[in-house]
C-alpha positions, 0 to 999 in steps of 0.5 A: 556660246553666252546667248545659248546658255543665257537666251536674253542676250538674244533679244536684249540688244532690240528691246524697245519702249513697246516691248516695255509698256507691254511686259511691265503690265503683264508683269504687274499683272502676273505679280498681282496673281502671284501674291495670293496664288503663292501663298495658296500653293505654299499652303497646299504644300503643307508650308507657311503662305510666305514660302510660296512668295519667296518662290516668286522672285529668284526662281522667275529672275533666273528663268529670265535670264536662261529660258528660252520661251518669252511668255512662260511664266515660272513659279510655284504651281498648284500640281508639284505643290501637291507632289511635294506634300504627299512625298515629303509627309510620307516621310513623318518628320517630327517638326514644321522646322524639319518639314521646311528643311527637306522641302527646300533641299527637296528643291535643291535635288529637284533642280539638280536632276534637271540640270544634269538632264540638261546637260547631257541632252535628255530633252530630246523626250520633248520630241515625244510629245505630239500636238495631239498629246500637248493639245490634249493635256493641254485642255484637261489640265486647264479644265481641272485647274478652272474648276478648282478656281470655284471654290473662290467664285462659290466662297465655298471650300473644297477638297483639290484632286487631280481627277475629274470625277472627284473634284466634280464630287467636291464641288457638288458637295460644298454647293450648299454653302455657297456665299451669294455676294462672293458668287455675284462678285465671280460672276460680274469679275468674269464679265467685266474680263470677258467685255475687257477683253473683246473692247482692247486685249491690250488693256491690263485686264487683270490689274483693271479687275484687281483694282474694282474689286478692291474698291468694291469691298472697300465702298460696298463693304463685302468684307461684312458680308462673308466675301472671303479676302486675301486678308494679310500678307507677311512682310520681308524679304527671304534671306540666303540660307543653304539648304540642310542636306544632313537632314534625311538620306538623299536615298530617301528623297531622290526618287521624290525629286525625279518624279517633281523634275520630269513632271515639271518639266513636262508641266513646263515645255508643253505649255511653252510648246503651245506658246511657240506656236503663236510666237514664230520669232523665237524657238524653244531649246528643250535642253536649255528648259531643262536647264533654266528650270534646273537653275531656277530651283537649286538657286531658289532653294537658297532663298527658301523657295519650293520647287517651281515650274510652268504655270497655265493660269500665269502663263495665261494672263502673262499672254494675254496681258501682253507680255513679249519677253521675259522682262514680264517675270523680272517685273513680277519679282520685283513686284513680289518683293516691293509688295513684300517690303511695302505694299502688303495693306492694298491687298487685303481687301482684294476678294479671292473671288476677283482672282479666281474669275482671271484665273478661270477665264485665262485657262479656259482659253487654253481649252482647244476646240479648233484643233480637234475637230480639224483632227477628226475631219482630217486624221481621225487616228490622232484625234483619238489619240488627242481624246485618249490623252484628253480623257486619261489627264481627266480621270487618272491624273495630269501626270498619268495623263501625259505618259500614256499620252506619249506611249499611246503616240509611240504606239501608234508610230510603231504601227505605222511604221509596221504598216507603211504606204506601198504603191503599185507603180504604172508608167503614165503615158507617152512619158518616163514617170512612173505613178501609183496605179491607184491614183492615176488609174486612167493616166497609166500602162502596166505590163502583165509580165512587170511588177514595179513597186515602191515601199515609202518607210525604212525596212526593218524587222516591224514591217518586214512580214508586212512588206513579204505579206503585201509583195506576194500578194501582187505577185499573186495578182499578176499570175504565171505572165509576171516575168520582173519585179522591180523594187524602188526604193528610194523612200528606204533609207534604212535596212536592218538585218531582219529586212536584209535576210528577208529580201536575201531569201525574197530574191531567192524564192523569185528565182525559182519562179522563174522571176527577176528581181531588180532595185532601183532609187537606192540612196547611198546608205541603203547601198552601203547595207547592200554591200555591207550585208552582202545583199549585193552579191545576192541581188547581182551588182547589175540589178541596181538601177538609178531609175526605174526607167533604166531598169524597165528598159532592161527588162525588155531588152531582156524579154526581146533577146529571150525571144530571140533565143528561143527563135534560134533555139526552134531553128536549130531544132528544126 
């Protein structure tokens, strides 16, 4: 019970001295990203830098303590930080005090909406996200968030947006500032990372990258030259301060912190759902996801954080820095908070440019190029699906982006479901199976007067036109000979009353025609809805058949004594 609310106790009884080297760098890494990223998220939320430093430590040691995904790493991230600063400034409140207020009772609700989704299991709306729709989102998130980036390795200054085409605007138009020294110190940063990373991807390729670009400054005197730097970092550590819930109406903030808490834990689980697939010794708990993340910012909220959530870009350099645990975010907090205390000097000469080329290299990573072309040799309808989300996350928003996503996936499962595999059946020869005609066509015998077919989906009332479409046809096809129908069923695990009543009235019509109709294969809950809708009485108990073997052979049973019926019938005549 402890390890499923608290997942640490799971891998902390076999941490080693390995798993150690590897998360203390990737969380030194991840902290030295954080320093300045929070700061930058701070600001976009319309708070002071330091707010974002503050959301860098509780929140990260909670979610080490209760996620279940090893390499995801938490924290303020650029997306919810602009969804707190639309929703929060359309509330014009009169003072900075006031706006400080509402955000951190902002995050107090945030995290109390996912923890009460977690609670009673709503992270089932996971299941929903294919591997088209998180592949997809996936890649144009991280296209979006690597082109923000250039405004550092440019030492320009534009506007963020959500949308490609605007942001692609804005890069054009701050291309005629451009600061020579800050681009030359981008380009020869994502070198140096790129040259790193093929020589050993266990070297702490960030920490190595921060370290020459502040000697650079340093030595080469860049600073003069107009290479933007962090520059100052305020010092101390946040204190306990419960958040001001008389401020505003919750009624005016609840639907605010619905839309930052399923965002972020959209954000969240599909970054961690891309990570589990290259971590097979662990499995994510939506549930617990949304509780860890719940956690993480109403306990945050106490020490003054903003609302936090998965970070691509962090995410990244935590993977490729080697992290195997969460151990890596408890690094990176104390990290933060030595920094806070300590170590603020040493970064200012760190040039923004560094950060945002291990910014731009991580996420691009996440870019898939393998997957989709697999779809499109293999499954060219989720490979349209995977460009539909690709395409929508672009130009209409992350958010947009992976709700459409995910009705397009439903979408799609509909029609699948409402057009499902039906196979003609043959007996192959001088055996008792039975095989689709269609792939074995030159192994099987099929008798003019039976129609054997199997329906592979649940009957219900989406496809039952479909199934009385394509059931006619072949009845069609085989003309005035057809004698028996026989239906396997052991694909159908489910039938509604829709389907019900049209079988009732299916059966009814065959029998005017002069046709039998037969099942066989039906599992037990299928017979169950055959009792219990009183299909059995319509189909006849001695209709149901465990094979279709069974039910051939009493088909021509059946033929050979109407024979010998109507032999008897000609004798007596005459």
């Amino acid at each position: 019970m402890l390890a499923r609310y608290f997942p640490i106790l799971s891998w902390i009884k076999k941490y080693d001295r390995s798993a150690f080297v590897s998360d203390l760098f990737a969380g030194i890494s991840l902290g030295i990203m954080l320093v300045p990223q929070g700061m930058a998220y701070a600001m976009i939320a319309g708070l002071p830098p330091i707010y974002g430093l503050y959301a860098a430590l509780v929140p990260q040691l909670v979610y080490a303590l209760t996620g279940t995904s090893r390499q995801l790493a938490v924290g303020p991230v650029a997306m919810d930080s602009l969804l707190v600063a639309a929703g929060i400034g359309a509330l014009h409140l009169a003072s900075l005090e006031d706006y400080i207020a509402a955000v951190l009772f902002l995050t107090m609700v945030v995290g109390g909406v996912q923890i009460l989704l977690g609670i009673f299991r709503m992270g089932f709306f996971v299941n929903f996200l294919s591997k088209p729709v998180i592949s997809g989102f996936t890649s144009a998130a991280a296209i979006l968030i690597g082109l923000g980036q250039l405004k550092h390795i440019l030492g320009t200054q534009f506007a963020q947006s959500s949308k490609i085409h605007e942001l692609l605007q804005n890069i054009f138009n701050s291309l005629s500032y451009i600061n020579t020294f800050a681009l030359i110190v981008g380009l020869v940063a994502i070198a140096i990372i790129l040259l790193l990373g093929k020589v050993g991807k266990r070297l702490p390729i960030a920490l190595l990258i921060v370290i020459l670009g502040i000697l650079a400054v340093t030595f080469f005197g860049l600073e003069n030259r107009g290479v933007p730097l962090v520059g100052a970092i305020p010092e101390g550590l946040p204190g306990f301060q419960f958040p001001n819930v008389q401020l505003i109406e919750l009624g005016e903030i609840l639907p605010l912190a619905i839309t930052v808490a399923l965002y972020g834990f959209m954000e969240a689980i599909s970054i961690a759902k891309t990570l589990e697939e290259r971590h097979p010794e662990y499995e994510l708990d939506a549930n617990q996801e949304l509780r860890a993340l719940g956690l993480s910012n109403v306990l945050g909220s106490f020490f003054q954080s903003l609302p936090v959530s998965g970070s691509f870009s962090r995410t990244a350099v935590n993977e490729n820095g080697g992290a195997k645990t969460g151990m890596s975010l408890v690094f990176s907090a104390l990290f933060i908070a030595g920094t806070l205390l300590f170590l603020t000097p040493l970064f200012y000469n760190l040039p923004t440019a560094v950060l945002g080329a291990i910014i731009m290299v991580s996420v691009f990573g996440l870019v898939d190029l393998k997957y989709p072309l697999t779809l499109w040799r293999n499954r060219k309808d989720e490979f349209f699906l995977l460009l539909v989300t690709f395409a929508m996350t672009l130009f209409i928003g992350l958010i947009e982006g992976i709700l459409l996503g995910v009705l397009l996936s439903l979408f799609l499962l509909v029609y699948r479901t409402s057009h499902p595999h039906i196979a003609i059946l043959g007996r192959i020869k001088d055996t008792d199976y039975f095989k689709n005609i269609d792939r074995f066509s030159e192994e099987v015998e099929v008798d003019p007067d039976k129609l054997i077919l199997r329906f592979d989906a649940q009957l219900y009332f989406g496809n039952r036109d479909y199934f009385k479409r394509q059931l006619y046809k072949q009845v069609d096809l085989k003309g005035s000979q057809l004698k028996f129908v026989i239906l396997n069923a052991e694909a159908i695990n489910y039938i509604d009353s829709s389907g019900a009543a049209m079988l009732e009235r299916i059966v009814k019509d065959l029998r005017k025609k002069g046709i039998q109709f037969f099942i066989s294969g039906a599992i037990g809950p299928t017979r169950d809805i055959f009792k219990s809708s009183g299909l059995i009485d319509i189909i006849g108990k001695e209709n149901l058949f465990v094979r279709i073997l069974e039910a051939v052979e009493y088909c021509s049973n059946q033929k050979k004594r109407s024979k010998i019926q109507e032999k008897i019938s000609l004798q007596s005549k005459t």
